[in-house]
N, C-alpha and C positions, 0 to 999 in steps of 0.2 A: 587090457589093451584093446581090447573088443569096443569096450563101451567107450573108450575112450574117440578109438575110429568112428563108432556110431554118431556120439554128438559131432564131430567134426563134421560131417558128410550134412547133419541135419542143420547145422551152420552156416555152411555152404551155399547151400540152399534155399534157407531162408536169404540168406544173403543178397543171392544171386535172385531172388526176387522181389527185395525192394528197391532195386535197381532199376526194373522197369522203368521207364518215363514214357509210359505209353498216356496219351490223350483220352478222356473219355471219349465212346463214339457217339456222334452228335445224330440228334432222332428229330423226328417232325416238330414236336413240342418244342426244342428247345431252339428249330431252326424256322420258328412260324414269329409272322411278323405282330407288331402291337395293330390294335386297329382304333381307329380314332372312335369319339364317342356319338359323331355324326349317324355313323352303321349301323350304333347299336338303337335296337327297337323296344318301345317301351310293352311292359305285361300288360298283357289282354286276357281276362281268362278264359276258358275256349269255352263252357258251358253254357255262360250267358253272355249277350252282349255290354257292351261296357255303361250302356244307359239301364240295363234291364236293374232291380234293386232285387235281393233274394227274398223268397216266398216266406211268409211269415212260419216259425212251427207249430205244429200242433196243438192247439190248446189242449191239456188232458183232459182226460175224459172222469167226468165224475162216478165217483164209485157208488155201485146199489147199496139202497141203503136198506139192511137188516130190519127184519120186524121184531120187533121190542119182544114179542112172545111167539113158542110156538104154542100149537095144541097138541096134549098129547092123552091120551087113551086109557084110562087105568087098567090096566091085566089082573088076572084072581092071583093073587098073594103079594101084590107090590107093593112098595112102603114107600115113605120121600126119599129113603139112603138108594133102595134099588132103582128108583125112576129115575135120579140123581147121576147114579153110577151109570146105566147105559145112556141116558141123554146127554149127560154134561161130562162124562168123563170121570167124573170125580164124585164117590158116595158123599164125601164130607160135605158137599155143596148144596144139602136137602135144605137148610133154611131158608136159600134165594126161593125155592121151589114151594114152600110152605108162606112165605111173604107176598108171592107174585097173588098165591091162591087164599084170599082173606076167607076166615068164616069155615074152610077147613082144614081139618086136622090129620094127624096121622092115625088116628083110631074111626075119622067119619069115611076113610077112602074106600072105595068101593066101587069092581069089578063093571068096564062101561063107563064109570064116571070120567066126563073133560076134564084135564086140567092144564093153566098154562102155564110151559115151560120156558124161564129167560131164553136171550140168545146169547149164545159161548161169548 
């Protein structure tokens, strides 16, 4: 019986409120008039005037360009793997390092000797 009175009461009242025939209330928007297209002004952008043409961009800038070798120092006990591995990152990379340098070897290197190392 409870639930019975309950839905009634919520029936009711829903009822009783789509009954309303209230008007939407009317706002600026929807009580602003049309305006002719005489009014309206054409775009100008504010930055520049309307004869100015925009500045050309940047040309990039060219990148420095790397020297094909560097020079590097021999140390007492260094081989092409160790010069290799600290210069270039990578031990395995001793052949570019023994190419770049004709004439010697890993057995003629020696402590004070130049040699040239590629660039990464």
């Amino acid at each position: 019986m409870k639930y019975l009175l309950l839905v009634l009461t919520v029936a009711a009242f829903v009822a009783a409120g789509c009954n309303q025939n209230k008007a939407p209330e009317q706002t600026e928007l929807n009580q602003a008039q049309p305006r002719s297209l005489e009014s309206v002004q054409p775009y100008t952008p504010r930055y520049r005037g309307a004869d100015e043409v925009a500045p050309a961009p940047d040309a990039p800038k060219p990148q420095p360009v790397l020297p094909k070798y560097i020079n590097y120092t021999v140390q007492r006990g260094d081989t092409f793997w160790s010069i290799a591995q600290r210069t270039l990152g990578q031990g395995n990379r001793w052949k570019e390092i023994e190419q770049a340098n004709p004439g010697v070897t890993a057995s003629s290197l020696k402590a004070g000797q130049v040699v040239k190392i590629p660039s990464r």
